[in-house]
PAMIRO-134365 format. One record per residue (C-alpha): x, y, z. Coordinates in steps of 0.02 Angstrom, whole numbers, padded with zeros to 5 digits, always signed. Layout:
! residues N
XYZ/...
***
This chain:
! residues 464
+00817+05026+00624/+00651+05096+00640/+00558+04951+00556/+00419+04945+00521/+00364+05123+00454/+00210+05208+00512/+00075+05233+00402/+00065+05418+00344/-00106+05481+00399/-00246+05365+00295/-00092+05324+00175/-00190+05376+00027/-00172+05574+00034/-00028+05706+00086/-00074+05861+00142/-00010+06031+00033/+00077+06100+00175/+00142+05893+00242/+00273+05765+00203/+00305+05596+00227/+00448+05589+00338/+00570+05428+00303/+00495+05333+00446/+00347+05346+00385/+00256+05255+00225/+00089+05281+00107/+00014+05127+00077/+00099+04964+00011/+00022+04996-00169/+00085+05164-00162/+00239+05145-00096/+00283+05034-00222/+00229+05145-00363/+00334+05287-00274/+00484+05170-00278/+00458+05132-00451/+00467+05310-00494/+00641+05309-00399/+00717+05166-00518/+00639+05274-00671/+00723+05419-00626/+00903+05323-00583/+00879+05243-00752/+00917+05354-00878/+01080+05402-00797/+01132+05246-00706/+01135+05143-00857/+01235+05254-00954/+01394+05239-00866/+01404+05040-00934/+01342+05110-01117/+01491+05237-01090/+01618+05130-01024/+01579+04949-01064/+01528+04866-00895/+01418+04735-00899/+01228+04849-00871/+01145+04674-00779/+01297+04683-00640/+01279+04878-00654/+01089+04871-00596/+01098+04751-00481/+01234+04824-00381/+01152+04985-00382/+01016+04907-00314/+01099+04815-00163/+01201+04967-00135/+01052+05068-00103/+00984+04920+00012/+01140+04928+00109/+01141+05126+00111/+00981+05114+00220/+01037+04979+00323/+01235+05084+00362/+01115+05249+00401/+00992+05160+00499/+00832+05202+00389/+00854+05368+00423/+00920+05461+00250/+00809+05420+00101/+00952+05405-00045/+00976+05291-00207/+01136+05248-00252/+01164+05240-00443/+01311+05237-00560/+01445+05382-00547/+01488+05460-00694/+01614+05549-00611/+01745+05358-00631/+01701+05405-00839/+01869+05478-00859/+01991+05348-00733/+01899+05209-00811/+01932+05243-01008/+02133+05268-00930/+02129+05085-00857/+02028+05007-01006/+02109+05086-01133/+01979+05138-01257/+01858+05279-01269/+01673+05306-01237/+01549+05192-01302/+01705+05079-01361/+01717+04910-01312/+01844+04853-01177/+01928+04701-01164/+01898+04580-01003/+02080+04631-00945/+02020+04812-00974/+01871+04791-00881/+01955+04712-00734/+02093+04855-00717/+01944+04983-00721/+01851+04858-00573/+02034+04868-00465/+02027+05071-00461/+01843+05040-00432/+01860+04931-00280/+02022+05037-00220/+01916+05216-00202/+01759+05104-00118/+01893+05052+00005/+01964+05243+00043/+01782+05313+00035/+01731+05191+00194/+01884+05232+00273/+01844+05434+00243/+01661+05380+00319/+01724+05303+00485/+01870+05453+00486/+01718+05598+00477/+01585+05468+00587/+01726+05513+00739/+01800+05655+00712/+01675+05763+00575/+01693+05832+00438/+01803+05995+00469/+01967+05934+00398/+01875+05886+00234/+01841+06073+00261/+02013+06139+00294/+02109+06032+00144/+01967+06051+00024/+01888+06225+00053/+01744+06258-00065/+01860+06349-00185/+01958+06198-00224/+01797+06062-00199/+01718+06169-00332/+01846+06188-00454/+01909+05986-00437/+01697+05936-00467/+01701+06062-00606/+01846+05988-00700/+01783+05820-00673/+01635+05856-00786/+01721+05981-00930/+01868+05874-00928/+01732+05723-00996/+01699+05867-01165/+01816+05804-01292/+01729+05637-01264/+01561+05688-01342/+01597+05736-01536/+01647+05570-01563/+01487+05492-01502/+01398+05620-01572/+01449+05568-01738/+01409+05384-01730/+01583+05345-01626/+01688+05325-01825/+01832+05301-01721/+01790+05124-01694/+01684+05090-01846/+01735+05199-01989/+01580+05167-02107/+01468+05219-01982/+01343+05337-02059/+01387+05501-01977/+01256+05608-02053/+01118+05480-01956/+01190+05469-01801/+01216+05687-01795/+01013+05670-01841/+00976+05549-01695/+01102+05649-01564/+01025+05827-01620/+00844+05759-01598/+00896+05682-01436/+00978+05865-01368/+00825+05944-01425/+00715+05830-01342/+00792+05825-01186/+00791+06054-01179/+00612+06042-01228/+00542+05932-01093/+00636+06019-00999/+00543+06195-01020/+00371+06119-01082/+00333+05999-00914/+00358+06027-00742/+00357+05912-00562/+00425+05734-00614/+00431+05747-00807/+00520+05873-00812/+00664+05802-00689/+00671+05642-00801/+00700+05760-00950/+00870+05675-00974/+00798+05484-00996/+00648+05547-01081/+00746+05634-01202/+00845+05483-01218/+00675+05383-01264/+00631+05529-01401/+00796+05483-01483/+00783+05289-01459/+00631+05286-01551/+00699+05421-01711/+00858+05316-01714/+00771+05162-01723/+00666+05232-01870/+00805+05290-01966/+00880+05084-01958/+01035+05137-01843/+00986+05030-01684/+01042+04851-01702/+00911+04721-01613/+00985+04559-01651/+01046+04582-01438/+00874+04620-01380/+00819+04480-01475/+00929+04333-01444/+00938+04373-01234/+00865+04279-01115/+00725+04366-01014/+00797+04301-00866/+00987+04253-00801/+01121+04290-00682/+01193+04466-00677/+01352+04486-00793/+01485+04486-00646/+01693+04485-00650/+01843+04483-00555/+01937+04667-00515/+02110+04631-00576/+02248+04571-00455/+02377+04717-00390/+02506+04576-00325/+02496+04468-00495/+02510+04641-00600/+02597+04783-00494/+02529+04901-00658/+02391+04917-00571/+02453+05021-00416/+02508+05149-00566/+02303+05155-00604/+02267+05233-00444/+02333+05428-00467/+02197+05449-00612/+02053+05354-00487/+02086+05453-00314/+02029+05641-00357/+01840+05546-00390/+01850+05523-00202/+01814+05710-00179/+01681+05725-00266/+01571+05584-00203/+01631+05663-00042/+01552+05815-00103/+01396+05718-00176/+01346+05658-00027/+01387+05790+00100/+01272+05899-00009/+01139+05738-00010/+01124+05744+00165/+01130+05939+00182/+00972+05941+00066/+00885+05801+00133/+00910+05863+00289/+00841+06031+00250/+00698+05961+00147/+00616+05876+00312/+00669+06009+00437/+00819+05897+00521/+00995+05890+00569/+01051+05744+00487/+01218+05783+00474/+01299+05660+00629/+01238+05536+00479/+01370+05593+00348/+01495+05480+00401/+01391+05317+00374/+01325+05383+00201/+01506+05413+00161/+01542+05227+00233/+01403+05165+00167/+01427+05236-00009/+01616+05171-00005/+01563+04999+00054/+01438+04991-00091/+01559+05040-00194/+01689+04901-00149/+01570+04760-00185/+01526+04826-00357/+01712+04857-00406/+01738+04670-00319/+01586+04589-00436/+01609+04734-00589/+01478+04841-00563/+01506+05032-00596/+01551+05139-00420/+01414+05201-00367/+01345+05354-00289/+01221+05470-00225/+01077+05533-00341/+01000+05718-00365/+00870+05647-00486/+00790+05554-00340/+00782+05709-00216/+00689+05782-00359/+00560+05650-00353/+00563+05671-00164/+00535+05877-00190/+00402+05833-00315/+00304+05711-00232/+00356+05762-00054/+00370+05586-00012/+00525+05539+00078/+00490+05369+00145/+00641+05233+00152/+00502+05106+00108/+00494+05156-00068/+00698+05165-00093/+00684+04986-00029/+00561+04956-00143/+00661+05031-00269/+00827+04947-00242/+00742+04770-00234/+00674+04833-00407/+00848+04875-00470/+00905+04719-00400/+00784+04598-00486/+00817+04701-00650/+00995+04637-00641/+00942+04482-00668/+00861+04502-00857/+01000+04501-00985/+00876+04559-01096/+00852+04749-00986/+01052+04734-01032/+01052+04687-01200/+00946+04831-01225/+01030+04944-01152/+01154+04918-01255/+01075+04943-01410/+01075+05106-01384/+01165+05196-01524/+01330+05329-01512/+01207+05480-01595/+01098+05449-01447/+01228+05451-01332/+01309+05606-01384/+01154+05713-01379/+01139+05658-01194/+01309+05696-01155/+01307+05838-01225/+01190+05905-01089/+01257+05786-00959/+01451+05825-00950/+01411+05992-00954/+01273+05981-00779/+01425+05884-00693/+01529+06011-00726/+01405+06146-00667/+01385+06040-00502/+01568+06111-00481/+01503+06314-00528/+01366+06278-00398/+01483+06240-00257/+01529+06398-00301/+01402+06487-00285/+01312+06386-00133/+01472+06466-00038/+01495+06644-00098/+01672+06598-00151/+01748+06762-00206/+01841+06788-00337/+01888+06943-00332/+02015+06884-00229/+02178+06845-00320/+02215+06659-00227/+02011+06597-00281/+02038+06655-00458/+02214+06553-00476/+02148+06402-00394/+02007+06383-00509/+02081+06426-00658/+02213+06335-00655/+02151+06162-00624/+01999+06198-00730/+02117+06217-00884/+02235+06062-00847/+02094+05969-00848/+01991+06037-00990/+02150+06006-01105/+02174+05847-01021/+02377+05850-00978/+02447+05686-00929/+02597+05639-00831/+02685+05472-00832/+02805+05420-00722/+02886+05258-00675/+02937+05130-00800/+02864+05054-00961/+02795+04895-00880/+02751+04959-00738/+02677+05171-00759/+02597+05297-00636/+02489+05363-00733/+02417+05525-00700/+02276+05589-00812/+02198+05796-00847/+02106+05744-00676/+02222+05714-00551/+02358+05827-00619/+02205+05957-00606/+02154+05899-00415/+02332+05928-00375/+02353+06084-00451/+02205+06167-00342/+02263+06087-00184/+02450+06155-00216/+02390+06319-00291/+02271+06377-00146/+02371+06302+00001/+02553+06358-00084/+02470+06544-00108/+02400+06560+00052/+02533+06522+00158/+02652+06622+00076/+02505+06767+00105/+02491+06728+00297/+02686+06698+00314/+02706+06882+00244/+02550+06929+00361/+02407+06920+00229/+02251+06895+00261/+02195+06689+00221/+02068+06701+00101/+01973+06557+00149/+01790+06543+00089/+01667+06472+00221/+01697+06298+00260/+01539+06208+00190/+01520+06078+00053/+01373+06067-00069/+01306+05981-00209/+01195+06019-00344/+01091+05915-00413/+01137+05818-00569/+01004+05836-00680/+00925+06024-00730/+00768+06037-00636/
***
């Protein structure tokens, strides 16, 4: 690795027209305020996968936070990235734990969810060393943008019927929960989160999302629906809040897990394919004979939070819009800003806090939120002039996009022992079979293949 970094000019300015490539660095005081600006934009997002899905937010943050530290070491310190929680495990998860968003799961729950965690870290690194040898053009050929698109897509509207009941102060699991409150705090949070988002530009207007989220805190706390007595009793400092993954040879159930966990794979494929393209583009380099240790990296990162129950983790748009804005791109600052995640870990009271967070909060963020992942899917679209005017495009987006929306499920296997397949995968499989059944029925009867250019993008997650 290129250690240490060279100073940027006088490290105090950047040019209009410069950057400050990765190798590079502003000084220490600086740098560290540009990596705190990385864990503040990672924040808002990262920590609501656990307030979604139940994992522990201390073991959440600090595996973020190593991940990231390992991300730079797998790419040699040469791709700026932060690697926080993916929200696109939200669905697979609530299958293996067995409740819904914002409910609590049980430690058995928990440790199903960590097995289909630490099974997709292990087929992401192997997908990194395949595409570090051999590149990325059978990624390409199985999953042309048409069918990346539509799966990422699905992923995100397939998350909708999850929002109403958070929006309404989650009365599924607490039925005296004052509804009319919670719809106040979650339509104050919404509104927030749009208005930032039109009113500020440069960084506070990327961090719309966990600013938002603060505008709601606060009314929610006025209006006596946050509960404290968390925050208060936690210890300002103690270990992170780690468990086990569940064991596949003591319960064989959890094999039947997997189905619902293995389309996620494609999109943090597609996540950081689309990382690198932009970096890469950003600073004027080729960076893509790196894909194939971000992919490795990002899967091995993922393995040792699914192995200590942190949530999977993944590649962040937020933080290439603090790079954009600031047009700072050292890997100092995401050290410094994984070391900060790190250490955060370690304060139950950051994760009793973030748990306080009510369900009307929570649904006027995810209202916003699913909706941007799914968009991710429209852009991949777009970013590759997939057209659908063409009969084979139109039936491999449609169809997947409504399996998942409506969420059809497919069990197979016996009682004890179910493979269960969720909106998601049966979706995932439907584009795959859909474009590759169509076409080569079309070429067998000597159609054209109506193949879209074979590049993968991703948006960014947050509305800039």
């Amino acid at each position: 690795m290129a250690l240490p970094w060279k100073l940027h000019g006088d490290g105090k300015h950047v040019a209009q027209t410069a950057i400050v490539l990765p190798e590079q660095r502003m000084t220490w005081p600086r740098t560290i305020g540009f990596g705190a600006q990385h864990v503040v934009a990672m924040f808002g997002a990262t920590f609501l996968v656990p307030l979604l899905t139940g994992f522990p937010p201390t073991a959440t943050l600090f595996f973020s936070g190593l991940g990231t530290l390992l991300f730079l070491v797998l790419t040699g310190n040469r791709l700026p990235s932060y690697l926080g929680s993916s929200f696109a495990f939200l669905a697979p998860i609530w299958v293996a734990t067995g409740v819904g968003p914002g409910a609590a799961p049980t430690a058995d729950g928990l440790a199903r969810a960590s097995f289909g965690i630490l099974a997709m870290g292990v087929l992401m690194a192997i997908v990194g060393l395949v595409v570090h040898r051999f590149g990325i053009g059978w990624i390409n050929a199985l999953m042309p943008p048409v069918v990346m698109g539509g799966v990422v897509a699905l992923i995100g509207f397939n998350l909708a019927p999850a929002v109403k009941n958070n929006w309404l102060g989650n009365p599924a699991a607490n039925p005296e929960v004052n509804q009319g409150l919670h719809s106040t705090a979650a339509l104050i949070t919404i509104a927030s989160i749009l208005l930032i988002t039109v009113l500020f530009r440069g960084l506070i207007g990327r961090l719309s999302i966990v600013l938002g989220m603060v505008v709601g805190y606060v009314a929610a706390a006025l209006m006596g629906i946050v509960d404290f007595s968390g925050v208060a009793s936690a210890a300002w400092i103690g270990l992170p809040d780690f468990h086990l993954p569940g064991n596949p040879i003591a319960d064989p159930s959890l094999w039947g897990l997997l189905p619902s966990f293995l389309p996620v794979v494609l999109v943090l494929i597609a996540e950081n394919v689309g990382h690198v393209k932009s970096v890469g583009l950003m600073i004027d380099r080729d960076l893509d004979p790196v894909t194939g240790r971000a992919l490795l990296a990002d899967g091995v990162a993922t393995v040792l939070a699914g192995f200590g129950g942190g949530s999977a983790t993944t590649t962040y748009g937020e933080n290439i819009g603090v790079m954009a804005a600031t047009r700072v791109y050292s890997t100092a600052a995401y050290w410094v800003a994984g070391s900060l995640a790190l250490l955060l870990g370690f304060s139950p009271k950051v994760g009793a806090l973030i748990f306080s967070v009510p369900a009307g909060v929570l649904g006027g963020v995810t209202v916003a939120l699913y909706g941007l992942i799914g968009l991710i899917g429209v852009k991949i679209w777009i970013d590759n002039k997939v057209d659908f005017s063409k009969p084979i495009n139109q039936f491999t987006a449609a169809v997947p996009l409504i399996v998942g929306i409506a969420d059809f499920g497919l069990q197979l296997g016996s009682p004890e022992h179910p493979i269960v397949f969720n909106g998601i995968a049966l979706g995932t499989i439907a584009a795959v079979v859909v474009f590759h059944a169509m076409n080569g029925i079309a070429k067998a009867r000597g159609g054209e293949m109506q193949v879209a250019d074979p590049v993968v993008t991703a948006g960014e997650r947050s509305a800039d």
